[in-house]
C-alpha positions, 0 to 999 in steps of 0.5 A: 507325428510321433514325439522323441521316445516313440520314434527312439524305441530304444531309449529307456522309459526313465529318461527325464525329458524336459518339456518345450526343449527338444529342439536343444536334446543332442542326444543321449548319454551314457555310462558304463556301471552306471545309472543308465541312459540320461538325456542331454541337452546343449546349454547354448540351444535351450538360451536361443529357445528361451530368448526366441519363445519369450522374447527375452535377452541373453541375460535374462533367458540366462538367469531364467536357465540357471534358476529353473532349469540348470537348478533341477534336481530330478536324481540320477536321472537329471539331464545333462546341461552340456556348455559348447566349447564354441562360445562364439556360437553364443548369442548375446545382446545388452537390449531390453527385453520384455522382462527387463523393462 
């Protein structure tokens, strides 16, 4: 199967991807004079990923999201973290989860 840039030849090879997220990638942004192609990722799709794959509660995959990847400084090529404005689409639950325990 081939991965995201094989099949999108036209993304540029300086696009920084983030591993084990594409299911979060919404798309490509751009801008006009600017530094190029950035990747872009929704914020509410890389905490359902997070609490899905590990096993973790809202507050935990948050705070593993703010620590690890919302923190990356990677340079201008740094993805874009978009916050939906759909907040109800958020999932969040109080229960303990593995790492809170």
């Amino acid at each position: 199967m081939p991965t995201f840039t094989e099949s999108n030849e036209w993304i540029d090879e300086e696009v920084i991807l983030l591993d084990g997220l594409e299911e979060a990638l919404i798309g490509i942004g751009e801008q006009n004079g600017g530094i190029g192609q950035v990747a872009t990722y929704s914020v509410r799709k890389i905490l359902d990923i997070l609490m899905t794959r590990d096993d973790i509660c809202w507050e935990c995959a948050f705070e593993f999201f703010n620590f690890n990847i919302a923190g990356l400084g990677l340079g201008d090529k740094t993805p874009i973290l978009v916050h939906d404005l759909k907040r109800d689409d958020a999932i969040r639950h109080s229960d303990t989860c593995s790492c809170c325990d």
